[in-house]
N, C-alpha and C positions, 0 to 999 in steps of 0.2 A: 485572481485565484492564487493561493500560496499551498503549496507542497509541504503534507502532515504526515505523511507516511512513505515509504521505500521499500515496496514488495519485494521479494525473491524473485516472483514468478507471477506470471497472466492471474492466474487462478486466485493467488491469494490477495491482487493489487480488486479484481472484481469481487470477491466477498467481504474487503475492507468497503469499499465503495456503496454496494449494495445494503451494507451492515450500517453505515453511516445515512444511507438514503433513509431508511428504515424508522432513525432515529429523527429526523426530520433536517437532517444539514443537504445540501446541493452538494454533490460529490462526480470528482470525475478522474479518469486514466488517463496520463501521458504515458507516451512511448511505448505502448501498444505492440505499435509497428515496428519500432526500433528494433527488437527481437530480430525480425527475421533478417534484417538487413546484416546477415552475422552469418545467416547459411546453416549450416547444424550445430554450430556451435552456439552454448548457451549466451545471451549477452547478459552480463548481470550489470546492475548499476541503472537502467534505461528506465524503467517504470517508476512514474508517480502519482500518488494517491493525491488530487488537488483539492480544496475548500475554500467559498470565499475566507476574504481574510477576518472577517466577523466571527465566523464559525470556527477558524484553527484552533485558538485554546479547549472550546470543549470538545470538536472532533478531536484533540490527543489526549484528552482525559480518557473519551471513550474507547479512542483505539488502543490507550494503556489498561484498560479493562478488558478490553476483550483479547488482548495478548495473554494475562493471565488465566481466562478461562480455556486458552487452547489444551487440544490434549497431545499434539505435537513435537518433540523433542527437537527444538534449533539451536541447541547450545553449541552446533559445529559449526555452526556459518559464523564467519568474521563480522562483530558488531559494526563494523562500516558498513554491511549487508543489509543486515536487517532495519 
């Protein structure tokens, strides 16, 4: 498996995943857990969206499509983030 994407957060690393299952790619979350291991504080950096490595070119085609259909404003997060 090779790492196509780097969620902010839980939420948006499982609706890349599910959004890529959808499309027909094998999709899965690391570092999940990593999160909590941090206490209340946010851990950013931890989560990744994985694919075999078959699938990585066009799951980042599609997760660059579906970055522009968001209606979300993340032009604050530092692009090492996103």
């Amino acid at each position: 498996m090779i790492t196509v994407y780097h969620p902010l957060n839980s939420i948006e690393a499982h609706s890349v995943k599910i959004f890529l299952i959808g499309e027909g790619i094998e999709a899965r979350v690391t570092g999940d857990y990593l999160q909590g291991a941090m206490g209340e504080l946010p851990a950013l950096g931890t989560l990744q969206v994985q694919v075999p490595e078959t699938d990585a070119r066009r799951a980042r085609e599609l997760i660059g499509k579906w970055e522009q259909t968001r209606d979300d404003d993340d032009s604050w997060i530092p692009p090492e983030l996103r």
